[in-house]
Each structure stands twice: as C-alpha cells, then as structure tokens.
C-alpha angles and dihedrals in degrees: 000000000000109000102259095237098051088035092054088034088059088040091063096046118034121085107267092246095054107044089093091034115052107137100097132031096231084076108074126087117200121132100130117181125205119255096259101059085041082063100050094045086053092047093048089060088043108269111151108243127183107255115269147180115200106219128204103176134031087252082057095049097050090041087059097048091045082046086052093051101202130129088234131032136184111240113206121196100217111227141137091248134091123229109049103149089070106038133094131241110232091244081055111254109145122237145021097222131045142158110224141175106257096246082057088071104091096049097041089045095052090055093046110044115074094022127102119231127220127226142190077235089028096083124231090286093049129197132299110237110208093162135060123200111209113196147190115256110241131196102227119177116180112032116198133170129247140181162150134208132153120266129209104199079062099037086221141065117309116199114209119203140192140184094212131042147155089097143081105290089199084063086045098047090046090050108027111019091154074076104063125075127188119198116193119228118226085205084194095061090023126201113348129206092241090055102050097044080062084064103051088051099053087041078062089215117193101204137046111352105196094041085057095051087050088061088051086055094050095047086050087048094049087045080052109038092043095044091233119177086208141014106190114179113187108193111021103180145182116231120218094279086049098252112160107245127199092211102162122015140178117196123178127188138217106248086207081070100061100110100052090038096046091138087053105041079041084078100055119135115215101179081075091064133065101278080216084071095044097053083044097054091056085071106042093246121149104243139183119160108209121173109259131107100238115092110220127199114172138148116231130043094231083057095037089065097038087048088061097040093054089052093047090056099053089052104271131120121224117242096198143004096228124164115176097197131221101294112043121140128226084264088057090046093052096043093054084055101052089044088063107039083048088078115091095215095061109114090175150004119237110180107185106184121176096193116222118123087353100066117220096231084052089061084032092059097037090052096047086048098049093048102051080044098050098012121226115261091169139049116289114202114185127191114186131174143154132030111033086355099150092043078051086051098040089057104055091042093058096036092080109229137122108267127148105224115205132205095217144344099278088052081045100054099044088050086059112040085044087053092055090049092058104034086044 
C-alpha cells in the first residue's frame, strides 16, 4: 500500500481522471477554462449567461460596468480556483467576488488585478489574476445544481442534478441524498426528451418547463460538441420570470481532444498552472510538482510511486511525480533534469530507472549531459538497473562527476533522503 502522505500528496494534485491511471501521459484531462470563457462557449450553444465583460486593466473595468449600465455590478477575480468569494489577495484585500456599486470599480479593480488570490483549492501560493469578470447583477431566486461528467460505471455521461445548489454537492449528497438524481447517457441515442424532462423535474423547476428542458439540451450539447470531460453549473437558477440561468460554471476538456478543439485549447492559460508541468508537457514528460525536497526521475508509473513511497518511508518527501516512459530520448532526459533542479526546494536527486524498453545508458547519457550543461549543486543518487545496465553504469562512473551510485531502491532511498539531511 501506497505510503498515506505521498498517496494523499498525489490525490491533491493529479487531475481526478488520472490518479488510478499514470502510466501514460494521454490519460490526463486537464484543460480548465476561466469562467469567463466557460461563459462565452455556453452562450454560443445557447445557454443563458448572465451578461459579461472579461477586464484586463482597471480602464477596462470601469468601461464594462459603464457598458453594463447598472447602479451595482458583480466583480469576478478570474482564476482557476474555487472559492474565490472567500479568499484573500496577497496585498490583503479580502475576496475575490463582490457586488459593488458601479462608481466602486475603479477602487475594487486596482486591489484585485495583479495580485494573486489565495483558496482553500488555490494553494498557499494562490493564483495570479490577471482578468476580471464584470457581470451583470442578476435576481435569482431558486438556485439548484447541475452537472455532467463522464462515469465510468456507465461508461457515458452522467448528468447530476440538485434541487438545490450554491453550495458544496459533496455536503448535499452526505446530508440529503434523497435530493440528488443521476440520469445515464446512452452517448450513442443522446438526450432524450424524456430524460431531460426527469431532470427538470428533480430540478423541481417553477417556470417554463419546456423552455427549461430546452437549457438542459443545450448544456448536454455544449459537454458533446466541445468534447468536455465535465460541465459543472453551481448554481443553476431561475430569474424572476423563471428563466433557467447558468450563473457560475465550471467546464473542463479532454486533451485528447486538442486537435479537433483548437479554438478552444487555444485559450489555455497556462499562468494558472505550475510553470514545473508546462514546461513538462512540452515534452511530453509525466509530471506531476509536489512539495518535498527530494527530486524524483523514474520510468514507469508503478516505480515512480514506489519511488515516492520508499522515500516517504525513510523520512524524505518527494519533490515530483515524474515518470519519463519507455521511449524517451537523451533531450527528454535532460529536460526532465533541468525541470527538477530548476526548483528551488529540491535538497537532492534521486533517478530510479528499471531499464526495459527505456535503456539505462540512455538515462546514463541525458544525466551526465544535463549535468556538465546546468552543473549539480546538489547530491545526485542513481539506481539502474535492466536492459544496458553496466554500459549505463560504465558511463556515469567515467563521466566524472559526482554522482552517488546505489545497489537497489532501499540503498537508493536511504542515500537520498541522508543527502538531504545533510545538505538541508
């Protein structure tokens, strides 16, 4: 079993879809969009928004709320977080949603862009918002929650609905799961009318009913068309004239997907995300940045977590989740080395290769280069073992460089978390 710490470490941080398949790097699914951009794709297949004008400066805040023309607006920090209304801006300001009187824009707008707000899902370094979304106030009266996501029991998209939203579903299913219906997908017939008439009913919507089940269509249509992986819509309200409002929304898209979304993955923001994975992902590196101090490079998913279990256990923390796969070149090799010795926290190196399809003088030659390229300040531990394992061996131990070699993983483990102590 998979040591608690690293197991609840790779929980928080790896996309929900790949925390029980890592072994290769088409799995994950992860393309989040702000909520302003989740706003313009569900307008465009005919979701009702609330009208918005994304801002980037404080003249562009002031011009949408004059655009908007109302004496109050809602002001929305743009980041890839929930739960912005509660957090705090690192200058202090506390908030990242308010609902403001128009002249307040200016003020409100200064002490929110360029900051960088703080979650409870922010992490303790939060997000940089760079956009404001500036909103039209809406007078909602029943808020319900709505959403889509894809099942796996099923093997199709399941759509969850509520009653009653604007809260935290995983609170509602826990106290009131009478509440909460699922309807299955058959993703080959679609939504039918019938189905989505069941969820306007356990929505237990007041107005028109048709015109409601028309909105569900067109949210199943957006979680289709886009190739999302989840359509999430807390709260989903009624207005006063019991209209059916998407008024918060969270959307997320299959990266698999990319080359047929481009439009859409064209719109990734990647300021929202570790710079550590981005650089990762461009070459095509498994990559996950954790918080420890122990920099980790392993091929294989299976080693990789035992990697970081083994650690775990002999004191250490684990820096990374990175798996370089069976086919990686030198450049990936030395890419993955410099990613890594790029953060700051890492005390020591510790590479762990089980050569098979990846050779071990492959992994030999791309850490020896990246080390005469970006030097080694800090204590270096490799384990090889398997196919070309003594020419991998060889290598190091002629390249002249000062690097620990280890027998196993236990011998491995114990080197690095030692060298840590003592470099620490």
């Amino acid at each position: 079993a998979l040591h608690q710490s690293t197991l609840a470490m790779l929980r928080s941080r790896l996309p929900v879809v790949s925390r029980t398949v890592l072994s290769t790097r088409q799995f994950l699914r992860r393309l989040n969009l702000h909520e302003y951009q989740s706003a313009q794709l569900m307008a465009e297949k005919g979701v009702n928004v609330p009208f918005g004008i994304a801002a980037t400066s404080v003249d562009e805040a002031v011009a949408a709320a004059a655009k908007i023309g109302d004496e109050e607006v809602v002001i929305k920090a743009q980041i890839l977080a929930g739960g912005r209304g509660l957090g705090t801006f690192d200058n202090g300001f506390k908030g990242g949603v308010h609902v403001i009187k128009s002249s307040q824009v200016a003020e409100y707008a200064s002490k929110m862009l360029g900051g960088r707000l703080i979650t409870k899902q922010s992490g303790a370094e939060g997000k940089p918002c760079d956009t404001l979304l500036l909103a039209k106030k809406m007078s909602l009266v029943n808020e319900m929650y709505f959403s889509i996501i894809l099942d796996r029991a099923t093997m199709g998209p399941l759509i969850i609905a509520c009653s009653e939203g604007g809260t935290s579903i995983e609170d509602l299913a826990e106290s009131s799961p009478e509440k909460i219906i699922k309807v299955p997908v058959n993703i080959d017939v679609g939504l039918t009318d019938e189905q989505a008439a069941q969820v306007v009913d356990g929505l237990k919507v007041s107005g028109d009913k048709d015109a409601a089940a028309a909105q569900i269509k067109a949210l199943y249509r957006l979680f289709t068309e886009s190739d999302a992986t989840m359509v999430e819509v807390n709260p989903l309200a009624e207005d006063v004239d019991g209209n059916l409002i998407a008024a918060d929304a969270k959307v997320g898209f299959d990266d698999n997907a990319s080359f047929r979304q481009t439009d859409i993955h064209s719109k990734r923001d990647e300021s929202q995300e570790d710079a550590r994975e981005v650089a990762a992902a461009k070459w095509d590196l498994n990559y996950v940045g954790l918080d420890g101090n122990i920099g980790c490079m392993v091929n294989g998913a299976g080693l990789a977590m035992a990697t970081m279990d083994i650690i775990a256990a002999y004191g250490g923390s684990p820096a990374n989740f990175l798996d370089v796969g069976g086919s990686a070149k030198v450049d990936q090799i030395s890419a993955a080395f410099k990613i890594i010795t790029a953060d700051t926290r890492v005390k020591a190196i510790l590479v762990n290769i089980f050569g098979g399809i990846m050779k071990c003088d492959v992994i030999a030659e791309g850490v020896i280069g990246a080390v005469k390229e970006v030097g080694l300040k800090i204590p270096l531990i490799v384990r090889l073992e398997g196919t070309n394992v003594a020419l991998g061996k060889s290598l190091i131990e002629n390249s002249g460089l000062d690097i620990m070699s280890a027998d196993d993983l236990d011998d491995a483990a114990q080197k690095a978390v030692a060298a840590m102590q003592a470099s620490s």
